[in-house]
PANURO-74448 format. One record per residue (C-alpha): residue in one letter; x negated, y negated, z. Coordinates in nm, 2 decimals, m for minus. Each point is the difference from the previous one (the first is absolute). Layout:
N
<site><type>A</type><xx>X</xx><yy>Y</yy><zz>Z</zz></site>
...
//
This chain:
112
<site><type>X</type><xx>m6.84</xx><yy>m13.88</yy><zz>10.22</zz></site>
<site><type>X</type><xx>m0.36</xx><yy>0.12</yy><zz>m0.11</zz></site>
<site><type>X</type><xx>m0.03</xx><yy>0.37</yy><zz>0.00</zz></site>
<site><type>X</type><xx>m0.28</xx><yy>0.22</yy><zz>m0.03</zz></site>
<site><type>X</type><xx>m0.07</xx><yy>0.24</yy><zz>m0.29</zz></site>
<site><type>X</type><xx>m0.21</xx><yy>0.31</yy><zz>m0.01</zz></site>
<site><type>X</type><xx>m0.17</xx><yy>0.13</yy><zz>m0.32</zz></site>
<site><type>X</type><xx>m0.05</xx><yy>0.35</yy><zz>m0.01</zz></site>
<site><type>X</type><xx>m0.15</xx><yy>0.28</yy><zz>m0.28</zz></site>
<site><type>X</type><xx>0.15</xx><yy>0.38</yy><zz>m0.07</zz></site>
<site><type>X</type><xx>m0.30</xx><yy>0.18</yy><zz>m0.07</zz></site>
<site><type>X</type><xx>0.07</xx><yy>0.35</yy><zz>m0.15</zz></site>
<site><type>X</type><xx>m0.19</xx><yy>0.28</yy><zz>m0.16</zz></site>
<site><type>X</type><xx>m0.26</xx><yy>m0.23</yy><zz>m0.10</zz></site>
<site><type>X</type><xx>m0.05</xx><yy>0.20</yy><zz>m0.27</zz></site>
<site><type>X</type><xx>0.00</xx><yy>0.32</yy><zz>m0.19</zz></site>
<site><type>X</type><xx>m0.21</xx><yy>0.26</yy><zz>0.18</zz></site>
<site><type>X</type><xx>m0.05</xx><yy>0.24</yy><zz>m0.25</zz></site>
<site><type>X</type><xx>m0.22</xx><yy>m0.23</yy><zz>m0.20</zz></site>
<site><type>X</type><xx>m0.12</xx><yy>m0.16</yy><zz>0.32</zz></site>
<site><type>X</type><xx>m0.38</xx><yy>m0.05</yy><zz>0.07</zz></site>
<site><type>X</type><xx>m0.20</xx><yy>m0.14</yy><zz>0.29</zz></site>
<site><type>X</type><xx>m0.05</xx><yy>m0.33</yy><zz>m0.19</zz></site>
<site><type>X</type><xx>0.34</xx><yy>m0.02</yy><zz>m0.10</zz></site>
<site><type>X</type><xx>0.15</xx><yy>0.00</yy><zz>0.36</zz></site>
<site><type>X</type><xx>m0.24</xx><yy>m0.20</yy><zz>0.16</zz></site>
<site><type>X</type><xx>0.11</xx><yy>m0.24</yy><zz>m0.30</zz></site>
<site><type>X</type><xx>0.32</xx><yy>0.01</yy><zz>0.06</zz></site>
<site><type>X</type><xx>0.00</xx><yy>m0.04</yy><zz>0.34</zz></site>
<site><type>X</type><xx>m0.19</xx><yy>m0.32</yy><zz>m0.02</zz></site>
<site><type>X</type><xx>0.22</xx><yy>m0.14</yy><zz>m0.26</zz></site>
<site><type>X</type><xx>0.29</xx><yy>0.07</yy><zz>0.24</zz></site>
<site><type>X</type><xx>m0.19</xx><yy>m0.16</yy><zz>0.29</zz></site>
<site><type>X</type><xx>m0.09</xx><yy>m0.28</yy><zz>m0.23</zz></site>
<site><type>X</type><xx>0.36</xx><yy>m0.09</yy><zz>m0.07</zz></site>
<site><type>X</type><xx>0.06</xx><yy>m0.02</yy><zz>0.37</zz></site>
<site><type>X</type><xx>m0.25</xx><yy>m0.24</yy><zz>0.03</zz></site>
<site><type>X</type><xx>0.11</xx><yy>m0.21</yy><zz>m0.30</zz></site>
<site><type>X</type><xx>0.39</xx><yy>m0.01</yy><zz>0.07</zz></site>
<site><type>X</type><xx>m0.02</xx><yy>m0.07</yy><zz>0.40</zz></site>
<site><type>X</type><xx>0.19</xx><yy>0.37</yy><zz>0.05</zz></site>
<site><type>X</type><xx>0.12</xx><yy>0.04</yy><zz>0.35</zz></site>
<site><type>X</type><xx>0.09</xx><yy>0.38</yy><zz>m0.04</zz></site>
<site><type>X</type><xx>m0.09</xx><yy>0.31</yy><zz>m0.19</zz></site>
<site><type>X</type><xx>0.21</xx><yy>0.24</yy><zz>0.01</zz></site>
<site><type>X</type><xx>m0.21</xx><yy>0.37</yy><zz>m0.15</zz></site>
<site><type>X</type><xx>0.29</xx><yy>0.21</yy><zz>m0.11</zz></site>
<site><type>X</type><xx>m0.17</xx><yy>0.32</yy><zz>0.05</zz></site>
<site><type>X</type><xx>m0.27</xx><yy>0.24</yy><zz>m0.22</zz></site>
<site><type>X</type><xx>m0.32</xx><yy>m0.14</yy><zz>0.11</zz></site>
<site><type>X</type><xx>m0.21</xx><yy>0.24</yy><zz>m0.19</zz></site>
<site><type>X</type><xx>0.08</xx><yy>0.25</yy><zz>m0.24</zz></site>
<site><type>X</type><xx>0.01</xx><yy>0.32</yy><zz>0.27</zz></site>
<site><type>X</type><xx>0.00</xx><yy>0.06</yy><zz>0.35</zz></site>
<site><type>X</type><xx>m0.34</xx><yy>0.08</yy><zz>0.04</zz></site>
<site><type>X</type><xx>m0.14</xx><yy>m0.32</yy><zz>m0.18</zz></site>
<site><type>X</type><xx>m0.41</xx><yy>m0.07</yy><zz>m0.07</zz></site>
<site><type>X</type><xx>m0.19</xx><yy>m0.16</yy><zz>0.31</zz></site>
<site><type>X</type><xx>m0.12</xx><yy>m0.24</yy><zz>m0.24</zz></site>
<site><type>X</type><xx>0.40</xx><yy>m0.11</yy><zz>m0.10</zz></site>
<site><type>X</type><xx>0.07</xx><yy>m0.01</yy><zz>0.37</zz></site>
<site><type>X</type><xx>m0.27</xx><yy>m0.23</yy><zz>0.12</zz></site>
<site><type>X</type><xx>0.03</xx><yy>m0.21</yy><zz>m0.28</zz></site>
<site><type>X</type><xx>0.43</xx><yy>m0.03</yy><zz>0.05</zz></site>
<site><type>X</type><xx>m0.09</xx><yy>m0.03</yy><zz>0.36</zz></site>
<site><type>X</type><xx>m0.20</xx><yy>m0.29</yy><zz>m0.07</zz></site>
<site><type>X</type><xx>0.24</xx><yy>m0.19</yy><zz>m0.18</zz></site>
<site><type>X</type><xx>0.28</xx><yy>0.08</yy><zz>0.26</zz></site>
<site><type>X</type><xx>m0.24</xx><yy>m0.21</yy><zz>0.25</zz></site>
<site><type>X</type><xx>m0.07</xx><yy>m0.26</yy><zz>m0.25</zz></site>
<site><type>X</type><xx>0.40</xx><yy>m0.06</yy><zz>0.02</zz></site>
<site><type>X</type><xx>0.00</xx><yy>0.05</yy><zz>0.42</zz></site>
<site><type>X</type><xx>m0.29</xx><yy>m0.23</yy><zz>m0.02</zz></site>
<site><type>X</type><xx>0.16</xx><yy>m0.29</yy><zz>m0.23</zz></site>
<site><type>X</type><xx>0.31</xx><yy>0.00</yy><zz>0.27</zz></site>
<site><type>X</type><xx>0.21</xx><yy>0.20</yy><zz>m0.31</zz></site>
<site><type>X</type><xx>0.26</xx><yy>0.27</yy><zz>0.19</zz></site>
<site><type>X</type><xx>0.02</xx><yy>0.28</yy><zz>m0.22</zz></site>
<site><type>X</type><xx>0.25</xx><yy>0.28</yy><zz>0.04</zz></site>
<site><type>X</type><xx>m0.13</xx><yy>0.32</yy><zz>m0.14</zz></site>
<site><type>X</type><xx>0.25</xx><yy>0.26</yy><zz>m0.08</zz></site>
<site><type>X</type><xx>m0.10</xx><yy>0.39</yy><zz>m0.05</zz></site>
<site><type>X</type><xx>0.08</xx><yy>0.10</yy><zz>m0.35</zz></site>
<site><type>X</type><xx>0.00</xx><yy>0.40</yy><zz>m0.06</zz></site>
<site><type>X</type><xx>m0.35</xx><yy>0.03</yy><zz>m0.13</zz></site>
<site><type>X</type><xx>m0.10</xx><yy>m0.15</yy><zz>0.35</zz></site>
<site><type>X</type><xx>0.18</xx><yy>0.30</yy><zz>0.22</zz></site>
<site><type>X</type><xx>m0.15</xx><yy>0.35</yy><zz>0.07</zz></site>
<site><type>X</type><xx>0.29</xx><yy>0.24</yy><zz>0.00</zz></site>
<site><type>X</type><xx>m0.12</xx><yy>0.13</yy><zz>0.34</zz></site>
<site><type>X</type><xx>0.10</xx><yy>m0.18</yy><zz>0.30</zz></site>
<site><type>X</type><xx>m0.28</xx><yy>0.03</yy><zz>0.20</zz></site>
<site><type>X</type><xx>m0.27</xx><yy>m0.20</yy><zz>m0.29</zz></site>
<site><type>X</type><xx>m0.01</xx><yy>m0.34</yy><zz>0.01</zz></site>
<site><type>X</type><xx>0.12</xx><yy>m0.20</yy><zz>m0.31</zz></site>
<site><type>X</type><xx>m0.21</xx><yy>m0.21</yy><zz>m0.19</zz></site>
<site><type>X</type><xx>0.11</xx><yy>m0.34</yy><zz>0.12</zz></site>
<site><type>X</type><xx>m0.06</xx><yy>0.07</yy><zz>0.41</zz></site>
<site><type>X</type><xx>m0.32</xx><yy>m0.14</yy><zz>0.05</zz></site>
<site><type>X</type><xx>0.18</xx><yy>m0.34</yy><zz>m0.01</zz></site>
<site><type>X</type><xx>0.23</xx><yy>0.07</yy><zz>0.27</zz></site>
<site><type>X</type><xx>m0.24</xx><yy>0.19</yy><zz>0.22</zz></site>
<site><type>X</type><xx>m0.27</xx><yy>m0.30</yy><zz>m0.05</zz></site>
<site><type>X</type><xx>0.25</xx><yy>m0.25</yy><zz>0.06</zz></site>
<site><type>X</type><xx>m0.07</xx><yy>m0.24</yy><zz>m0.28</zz></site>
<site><type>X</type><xx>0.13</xx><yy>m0.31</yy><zz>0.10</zz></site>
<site><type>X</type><xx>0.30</xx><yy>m0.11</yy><zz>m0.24</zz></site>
<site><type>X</type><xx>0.05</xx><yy>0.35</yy><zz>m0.17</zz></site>
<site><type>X</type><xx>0.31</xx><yy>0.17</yy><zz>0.07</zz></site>
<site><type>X</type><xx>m0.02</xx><yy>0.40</yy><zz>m0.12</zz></site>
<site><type>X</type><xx>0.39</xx><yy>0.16</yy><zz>m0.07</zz></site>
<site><type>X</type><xx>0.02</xx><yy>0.35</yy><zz>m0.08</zz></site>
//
């Protein structure tokens, strides 16, 4: 009996932040999406620590909001878990990763 496999990529802390600039995350970033493309992935799964605080850059935003709807886009479902650089310790702010689950993004599921 045929069955049906599912390829999927763990994407997490693309890299170190403390030595991170603007052209190194947009890099990495399109060299994860990139690998989606090549290998056929069905699911990425973000485990948390999207940028490297909780108040992150506009610029870093837009440009990991963009590849998030390059995924939704290409039909890829992509879990995005909050890692603890992505949570304000007050319970009233937002974290870092909400847009996604306030916009909707077709195929992105948001934990945390």
């Amino acid at each position: 009996m045929p069955t049906s496999t599912s390829r999927g990529l763990a994407a997490n802390k693309i890299h170190d932040w403390a030595s991170c600039s603007a052209v190194d995350f947009l890099n990495a970033l399109g060299s994860h999406h990139r690998c989606c493309d090549n290998e056929k992935v069905d699911l990425v799964i973000f485990a948390g620590d999207a940028y490297k605080d909780r108040s992150p850059n506009p610029t870093y935003q837009r440009e990991w909001g963009r590849q998030v709807m390059r995924l939704s886009s290409a039909g890829i479902r992509t879990l995005l878990l909050t890692g603890n650089h992505d949570i304000s310790p007050s319970v009233a702010r937002a974290h870092t990763l909400q847009e996604f689950g306030t916009l909707q993004v077709p195929g992105v599921y948001r934990r945390g």
